[in-house]
C-alpha positions as CSV (number, residue, x, y, z in Angstrom):
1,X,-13.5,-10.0,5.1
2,X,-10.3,-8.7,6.5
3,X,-7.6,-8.1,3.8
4,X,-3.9,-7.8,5.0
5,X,-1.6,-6.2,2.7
6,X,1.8,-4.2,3.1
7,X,3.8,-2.0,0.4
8,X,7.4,-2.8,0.7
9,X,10.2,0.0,-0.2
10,X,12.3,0.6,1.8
11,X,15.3,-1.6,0.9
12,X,15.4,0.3,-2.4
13,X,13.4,3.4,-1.1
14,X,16.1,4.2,1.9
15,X,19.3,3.0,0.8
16,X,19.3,5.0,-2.8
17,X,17.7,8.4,-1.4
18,X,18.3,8.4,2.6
19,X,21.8,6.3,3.0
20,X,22.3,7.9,6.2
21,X,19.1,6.8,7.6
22,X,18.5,3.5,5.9
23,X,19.5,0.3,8.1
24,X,19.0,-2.8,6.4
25,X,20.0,-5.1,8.7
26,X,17.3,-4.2,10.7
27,X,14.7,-4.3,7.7
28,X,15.8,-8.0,7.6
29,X,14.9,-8.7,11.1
30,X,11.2,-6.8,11.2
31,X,10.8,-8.7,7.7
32,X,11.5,-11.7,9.3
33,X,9.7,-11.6,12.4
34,X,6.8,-10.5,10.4
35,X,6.6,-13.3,8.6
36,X,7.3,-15.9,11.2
37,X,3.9,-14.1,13.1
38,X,1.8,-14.7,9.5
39,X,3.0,-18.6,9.4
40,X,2.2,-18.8,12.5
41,X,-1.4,-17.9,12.6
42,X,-1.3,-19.4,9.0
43,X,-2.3,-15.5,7.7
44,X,-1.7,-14.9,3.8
45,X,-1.5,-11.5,3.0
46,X,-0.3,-9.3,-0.2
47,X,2.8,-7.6,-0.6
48,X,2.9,-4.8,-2.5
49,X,6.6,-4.6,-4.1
50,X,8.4,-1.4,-5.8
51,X,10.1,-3.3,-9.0
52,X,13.6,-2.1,-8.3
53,X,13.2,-4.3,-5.4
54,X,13.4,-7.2,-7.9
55,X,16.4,-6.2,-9.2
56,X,18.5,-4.8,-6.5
57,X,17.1,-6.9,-3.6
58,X,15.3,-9.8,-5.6
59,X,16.2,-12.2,-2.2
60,X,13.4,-10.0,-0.5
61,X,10.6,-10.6,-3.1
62,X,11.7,-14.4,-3.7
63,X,11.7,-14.8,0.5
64,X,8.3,-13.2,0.6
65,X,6.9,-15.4,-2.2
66,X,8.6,-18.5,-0.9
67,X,6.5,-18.3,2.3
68,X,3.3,-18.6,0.4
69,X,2.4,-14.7,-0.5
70,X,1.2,-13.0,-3.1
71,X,3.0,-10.7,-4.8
72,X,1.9,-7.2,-6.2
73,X,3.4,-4.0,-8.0
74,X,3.9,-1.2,-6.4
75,X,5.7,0.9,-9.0
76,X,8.7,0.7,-10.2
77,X,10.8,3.8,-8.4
78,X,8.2,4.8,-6.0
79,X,7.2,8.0,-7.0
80,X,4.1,9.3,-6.6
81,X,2.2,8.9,-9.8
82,X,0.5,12.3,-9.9
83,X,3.8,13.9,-10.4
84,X,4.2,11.9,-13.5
85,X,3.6,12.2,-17.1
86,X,0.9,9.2,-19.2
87,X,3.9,8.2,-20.3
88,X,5.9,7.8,-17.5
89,X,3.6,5.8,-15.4
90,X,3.3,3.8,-18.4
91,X,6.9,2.7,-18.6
92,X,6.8,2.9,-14.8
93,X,4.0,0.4,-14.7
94,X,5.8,-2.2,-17.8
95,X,9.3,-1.9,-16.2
96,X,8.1,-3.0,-12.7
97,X,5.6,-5.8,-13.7
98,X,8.2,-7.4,-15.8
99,X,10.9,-7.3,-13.0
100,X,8.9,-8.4,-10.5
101,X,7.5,-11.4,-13.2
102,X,10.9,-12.1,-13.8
103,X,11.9,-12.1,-10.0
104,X,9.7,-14.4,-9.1
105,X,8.2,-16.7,-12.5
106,X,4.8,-16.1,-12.1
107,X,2.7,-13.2,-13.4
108,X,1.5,-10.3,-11.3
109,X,-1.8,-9.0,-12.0
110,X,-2.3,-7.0,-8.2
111,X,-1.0,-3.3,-8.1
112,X,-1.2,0.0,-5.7
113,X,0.1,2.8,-6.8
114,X,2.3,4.7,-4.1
115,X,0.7,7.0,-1.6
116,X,-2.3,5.9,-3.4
117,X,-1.0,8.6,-5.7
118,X,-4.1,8.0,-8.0
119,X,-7.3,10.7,-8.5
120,X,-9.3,12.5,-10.3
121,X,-6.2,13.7,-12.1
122,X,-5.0,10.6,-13.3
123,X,-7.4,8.6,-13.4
124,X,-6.3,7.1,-16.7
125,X,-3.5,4.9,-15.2
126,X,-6.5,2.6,-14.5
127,X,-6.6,2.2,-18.4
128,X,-2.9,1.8,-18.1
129,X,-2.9,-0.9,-15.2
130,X,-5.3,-3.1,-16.8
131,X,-3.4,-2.9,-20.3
132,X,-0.5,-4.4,-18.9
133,X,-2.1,-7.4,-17.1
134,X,-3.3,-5.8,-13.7
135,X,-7.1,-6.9,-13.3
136,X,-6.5,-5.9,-9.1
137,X,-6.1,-2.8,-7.8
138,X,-6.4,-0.7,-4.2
139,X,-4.7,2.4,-5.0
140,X,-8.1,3.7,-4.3
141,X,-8.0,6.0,-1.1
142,X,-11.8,7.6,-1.1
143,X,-10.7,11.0,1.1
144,X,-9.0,14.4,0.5
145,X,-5.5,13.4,1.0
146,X,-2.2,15.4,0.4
147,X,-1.1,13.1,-2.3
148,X,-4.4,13.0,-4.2
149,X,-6.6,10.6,-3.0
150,X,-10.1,10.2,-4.1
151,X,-13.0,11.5,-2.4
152,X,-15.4,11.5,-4.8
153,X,-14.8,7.7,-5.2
154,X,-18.4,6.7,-4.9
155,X,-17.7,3.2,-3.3
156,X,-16.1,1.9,0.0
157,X,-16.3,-1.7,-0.7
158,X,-14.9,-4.3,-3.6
159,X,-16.1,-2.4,-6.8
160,X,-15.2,-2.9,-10.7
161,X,-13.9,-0.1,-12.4
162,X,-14.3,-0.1,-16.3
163,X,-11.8,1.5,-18.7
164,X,-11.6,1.4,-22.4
165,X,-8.5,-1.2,-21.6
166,X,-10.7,-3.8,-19.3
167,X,-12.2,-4.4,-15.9
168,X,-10.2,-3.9,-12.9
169,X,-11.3,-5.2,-9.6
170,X,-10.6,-2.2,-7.2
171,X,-10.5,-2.6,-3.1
172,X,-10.5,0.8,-1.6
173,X,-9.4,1.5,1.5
174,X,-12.1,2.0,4.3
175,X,-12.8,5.3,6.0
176,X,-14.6,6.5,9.2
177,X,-16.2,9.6,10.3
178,X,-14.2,11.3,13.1
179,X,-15.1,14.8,13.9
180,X,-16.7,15.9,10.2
181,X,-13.9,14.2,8.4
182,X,-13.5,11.2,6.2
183,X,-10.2,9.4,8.0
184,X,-9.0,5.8,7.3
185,X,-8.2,3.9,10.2
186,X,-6.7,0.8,9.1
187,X,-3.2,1.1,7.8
188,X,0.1,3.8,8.4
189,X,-0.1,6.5,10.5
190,X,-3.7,6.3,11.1
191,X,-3.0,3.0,12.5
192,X,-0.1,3.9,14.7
193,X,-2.0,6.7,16.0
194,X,-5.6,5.3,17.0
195,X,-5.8,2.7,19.7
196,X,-6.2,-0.9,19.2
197,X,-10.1,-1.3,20.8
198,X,-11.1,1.7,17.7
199,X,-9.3,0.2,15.2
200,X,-11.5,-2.9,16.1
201,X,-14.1,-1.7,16.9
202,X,-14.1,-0.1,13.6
203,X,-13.2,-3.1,11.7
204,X,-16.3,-5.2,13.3
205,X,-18.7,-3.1,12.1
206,X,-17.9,-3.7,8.7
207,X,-18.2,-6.7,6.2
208,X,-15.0,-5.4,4.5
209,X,-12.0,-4.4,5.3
210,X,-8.5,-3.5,4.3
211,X,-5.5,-3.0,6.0
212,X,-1.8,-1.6,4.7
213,X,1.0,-1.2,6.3
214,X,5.1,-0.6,5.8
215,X,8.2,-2.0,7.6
216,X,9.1,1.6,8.6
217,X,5.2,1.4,10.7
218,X,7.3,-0.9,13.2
219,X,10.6,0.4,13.2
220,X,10.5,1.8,16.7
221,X,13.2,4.8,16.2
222,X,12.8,8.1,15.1
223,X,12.6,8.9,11.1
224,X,15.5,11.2,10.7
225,X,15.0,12.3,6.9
226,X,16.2,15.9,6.3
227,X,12.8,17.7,4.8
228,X,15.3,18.7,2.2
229,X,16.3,15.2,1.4
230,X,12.1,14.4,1.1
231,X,11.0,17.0,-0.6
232,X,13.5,16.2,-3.3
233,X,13.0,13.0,-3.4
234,X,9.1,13.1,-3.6
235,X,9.0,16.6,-5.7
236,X,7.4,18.4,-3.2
237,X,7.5,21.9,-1.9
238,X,8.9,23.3,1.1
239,X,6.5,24.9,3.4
240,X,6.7,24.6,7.4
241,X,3.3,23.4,7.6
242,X,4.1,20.6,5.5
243,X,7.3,20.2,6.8
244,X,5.5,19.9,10.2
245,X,3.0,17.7,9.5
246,X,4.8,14.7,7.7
247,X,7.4,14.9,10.6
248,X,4.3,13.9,13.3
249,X,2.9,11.5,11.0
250,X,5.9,9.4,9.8
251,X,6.9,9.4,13.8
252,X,3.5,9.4,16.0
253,X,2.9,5.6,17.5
254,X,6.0,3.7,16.2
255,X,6.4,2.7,20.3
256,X,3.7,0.4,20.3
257,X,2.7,-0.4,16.4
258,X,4.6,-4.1,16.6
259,X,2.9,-5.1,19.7
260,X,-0.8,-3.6,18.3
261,X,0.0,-5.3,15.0
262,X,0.4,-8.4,16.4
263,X,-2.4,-8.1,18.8
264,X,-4.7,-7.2,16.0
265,X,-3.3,-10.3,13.7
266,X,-5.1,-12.8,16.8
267,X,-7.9,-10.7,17.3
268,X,-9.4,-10.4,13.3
269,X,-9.1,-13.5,10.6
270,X,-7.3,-12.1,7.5
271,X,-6.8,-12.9,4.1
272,X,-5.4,-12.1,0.8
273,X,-6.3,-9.6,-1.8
274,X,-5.6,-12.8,-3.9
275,X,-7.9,-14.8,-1.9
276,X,-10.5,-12.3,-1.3
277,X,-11.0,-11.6,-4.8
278,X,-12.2,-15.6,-5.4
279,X,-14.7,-15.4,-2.4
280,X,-16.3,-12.2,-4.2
281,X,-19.1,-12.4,-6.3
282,X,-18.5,-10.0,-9.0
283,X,-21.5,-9.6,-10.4
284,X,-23.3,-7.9,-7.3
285,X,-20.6,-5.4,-6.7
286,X,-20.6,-2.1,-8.2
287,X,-19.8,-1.0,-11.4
288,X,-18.1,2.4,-11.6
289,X,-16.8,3.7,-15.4
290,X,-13.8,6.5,-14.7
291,X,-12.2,6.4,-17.9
C-alpha cells in the first residue's frame, strides 16, 4: 500500500507572507501538470488543503476535487500547531473544515496538521480533530523533528488512536534507519535529497507506505525567503544554525524532484488516504490511547 498525498499552501502561504517570492502563475502550471501525470496513470491521491485556500483561492480546491481527489484539512492559516493555544487550534481546526466543506459541498473528515506540528505536547488536538468530524489523520511524524514530531509514537503502520472524543484512524509517516537515526524518506526534503533507487528500494520493503509532498518540492528555483521574513512568520527564533539548516533543506534536490516524482509515479501503484483506509481492516491494527 502506497499512499500519495500532498499539503497545498502556497497560493495563500506565499502570496500573504512572502509577496516578493510567491509566483502564482507558476503554481498554476506545476498544479496543472501534476494533475495531468495522476489522470494519466489514473493515480488518486489526497490533498491536504490550508482552509484560507477555500476562501481566497477556492478555484484551486474545486479544480483539485473536480479531477476526482480527495480533499483534506490542513489548517486553516498554516501555523504550526505547537505554537498555538487549545483554543486556537480549536477554532483553527472549525474555521478550516467548514471552509473547505463549504468550498467544495462534501464533508471533510481527512486532516494533517502542518509540519506535522503534533507531539507529545499537544497531543490533545487529536481529541480536537475527531470532535469536529475528522476520523483520518497523518499528522503523525514518529522521529525527533524540529517542529515536534513524535518519536515515541509506538507505531509505523495504519493505527487507531483513541481520545475521549472518538477513534481516529492515524497513517504515520514511514521512517528508516540511516546512520543511528530515525529519517523519513518518502516526502519533502528527504525526498529531494535521497536518490530515486533508495527511495524505492525503501518503499518495496515495506507493506505500507506514505508519501507527502508540496508544489514548492518541484519548483526548480531557489527559495529566496529572508530568515527574517520566516522566522516571523512561523514564530521561530533566530539562530545561524537554524537559519543554516532550513536554507539547505528548503533548497537541496529541487533540480531533479519533477523528473524523480514522475519516475516514481510509474514505478509504485498508489492510492488514496481515502481509498486506503476502506482496504484496511481495522480491527487488526493497533490500538494506541494518547489522550
Amino acid at each position: 500500500m502506497n499512499i500519495l498525498s500532498f499539503d497545498i499552501e502556497e497560493w495563500y502561504v506565499m502570496q500573504k507572507n512572502f509577496p516578493a517570492t510567491a509566483n502564482l502563475a507558476q503554481y498554476d502550471k506545476i498544479l496543472a501538470e501534476l494533475l495531468d501525470a495522476l489522470a494519466e496513470l489514473e493515480i488518486k491521491a489526497t490533498f491536504f488543503c490550508v482552509g484560507q485556500m477555500a476562501k481566497e483561492h477556492s478555484h484551486i480546491i474545486k479544480k483539485i476535487k473536480e479531477s476526482g481527489h480527495e480533499i483534506g484539512c490542513h489548517s486553516h492559516n498554516h501555523i504550526w500547531l505547537n505554537k498555538l493555544t487549545r483554543s486556537e487550534v480549536e477554532e483553527d481546526t472549525r474555521a478550516a473544515i467548514d471552509a473547505l466543506q463549504q468550498c467544495i459541498g462534501e464533508k471533510i473528515t481527512s486532516y494533517r496538521a502542518p509540519a506535522f506540528s503534533i507531539g507529545e505536547s499537544n497531543k490533545w488536538v487529536f481529541e480536537l480533530l475527531a470532535k469536529n468530524g475528522i476520523t483520518k489523520d497523518s499528522s503523525i511524524f514518529p522521529a525527533a523533528r524540529d517542529f515536534g514530531g513524535f518519536p515515541h509514537f509506538c507505531s509505523q503502520i495504519p493505527t487507531i488512536i483513541e481520545s475521549s472524543a472518538g477513534q481516529i484512524k492515524e497513517f504515520p509517516i514511514v521512517m528508516t534507519s540511516l546512520m543511528g537515526r530515525q529519517l523519513a524518506f518518502s516526502g519533502g526534503g528527504y525526498f529531494r535529497f535521497f536518490p530515486k533507487s533508495f527511495i524505492l528500494n525503501q518503499a518495496l520493503r515495506r507493506s505500507y507506505n506514505i508519501f507527502y509532498f508540496h508544489i514548492l518540492d518541484f519548483v526548480k528555483e531557489r527559495l529566496n525567503i529572508s530568515d527574517a521574513e520566516y522566522e516571523s512568520y512561523f514564530r521561530e527564533k533566530p539562530t545561524l544554525f537554524a537559519r543554516t539548516k532550513r536554507n539547505i533543506k528548503s533548497n537541496l534536490g529541487k533540480g531533479g524532484a519533477w523528473k524523480k516524482f514522475l519516475s516514481l509515479l510509474s514505478a509504485l501503484q498508489f492510492c488514496s488516504l481515502e481509498e486506503a483506509a476502506r482496504t484496511i481492516n481495522w480491527d487488526k491494527t493497533p490500538k494506541v490511547t494518547l489522550i
